[in-house]
N, C-alpha and C positions, 0 to 999 in steps of 0.2 A: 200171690195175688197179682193179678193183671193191673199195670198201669194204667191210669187214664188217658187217654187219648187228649191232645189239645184241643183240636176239632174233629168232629165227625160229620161226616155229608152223609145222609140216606139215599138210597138209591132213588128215590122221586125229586129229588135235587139236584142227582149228580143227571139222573135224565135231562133235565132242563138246565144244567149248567153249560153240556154236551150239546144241546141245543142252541144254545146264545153263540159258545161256541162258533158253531158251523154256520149261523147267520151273520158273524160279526166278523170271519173271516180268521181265526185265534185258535184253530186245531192246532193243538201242541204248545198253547200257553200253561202257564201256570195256574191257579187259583190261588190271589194273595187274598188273607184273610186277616184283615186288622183293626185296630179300634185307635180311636183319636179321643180327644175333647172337643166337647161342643155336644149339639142337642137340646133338649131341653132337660136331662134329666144331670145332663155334664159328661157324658162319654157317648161315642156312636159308633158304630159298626160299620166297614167296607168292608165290599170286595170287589174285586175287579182281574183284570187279564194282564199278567203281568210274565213275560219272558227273562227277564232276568232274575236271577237268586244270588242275593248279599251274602256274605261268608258266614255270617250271624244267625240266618232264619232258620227255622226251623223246616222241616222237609216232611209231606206226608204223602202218601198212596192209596187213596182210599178208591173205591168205583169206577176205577178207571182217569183217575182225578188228579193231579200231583197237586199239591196245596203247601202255599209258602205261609207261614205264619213269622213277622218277625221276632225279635226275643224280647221285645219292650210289652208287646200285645199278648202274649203266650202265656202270662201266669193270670191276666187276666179273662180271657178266655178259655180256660182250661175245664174240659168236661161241656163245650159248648156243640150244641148237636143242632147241625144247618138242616132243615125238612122245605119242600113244597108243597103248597096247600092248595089244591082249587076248589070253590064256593062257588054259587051264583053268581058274585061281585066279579068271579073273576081268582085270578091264582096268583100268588107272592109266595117268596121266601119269609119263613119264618125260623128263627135263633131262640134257642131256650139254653140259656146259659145260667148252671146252678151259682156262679158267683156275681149276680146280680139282684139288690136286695131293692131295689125299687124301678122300675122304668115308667116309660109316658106312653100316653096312647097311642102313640104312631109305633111301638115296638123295635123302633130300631135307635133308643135314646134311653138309656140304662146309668144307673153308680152300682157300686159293689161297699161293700165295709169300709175298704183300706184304700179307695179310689173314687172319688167324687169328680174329678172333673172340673169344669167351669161350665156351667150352663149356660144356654141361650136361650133368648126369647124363640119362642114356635108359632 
């Protein structure tokens, strides 16, 4: 049986990550993917462009993507699959992560079972 992945970027993601990329100047960053407290739900989601890799994180290769996850974020995370979406409104990242058993309307403010967080006001 195949392990599950930590994260998974889809190719319509990793398009647009590859984009940000080359407008932001960060060909050949990283992709850190991590979760904090805070939100309104008690836990939130980054990512951002990061060149360094801590001896701890976690390493992935997906789309042409290297993606750091660290190892505090990674069980929380795990089986979470990064998509982009465009609508009329306009196009976001969207995170559907099976170990999150409630979030808030903004989608990017989540708890899990074993991990609440500390909420904020929104």
């Amino acid at each position: 049986m195949k392990e599950v992945e930590v994260v998974t970027v889809t190719e319509a993601a990793a398009f647009q990550i590859k984009e940000m990329m080359k407008q932001n100047e960060e060909e050949g960053a990283n992709l850190r993917v991590t979760v904090h407290g805070g939100g309104c739900s008690g836990l939130s989601y980054g990512m951002g462009f990061d060149r360094e890799i801590k001896e701890d994180d976690i390493e992935l290769d997906q789309q042409g993507i290297h993606i750091i996850v660290d190892k505090d974020s990674a069980p929380v995370l795990k089986g979470t699959v990064i998509d982009y979406k465009e609508s009329l409104m306009g196009g976001g990242f969207t995170i559907e992560n099976p170990n999150a058993i409630a979030s808030c309307g903004c989608g990017s403010s989540f708890r899990t079972a074993t991990n609440t967080g500390k909420p904020e006001n929104c």
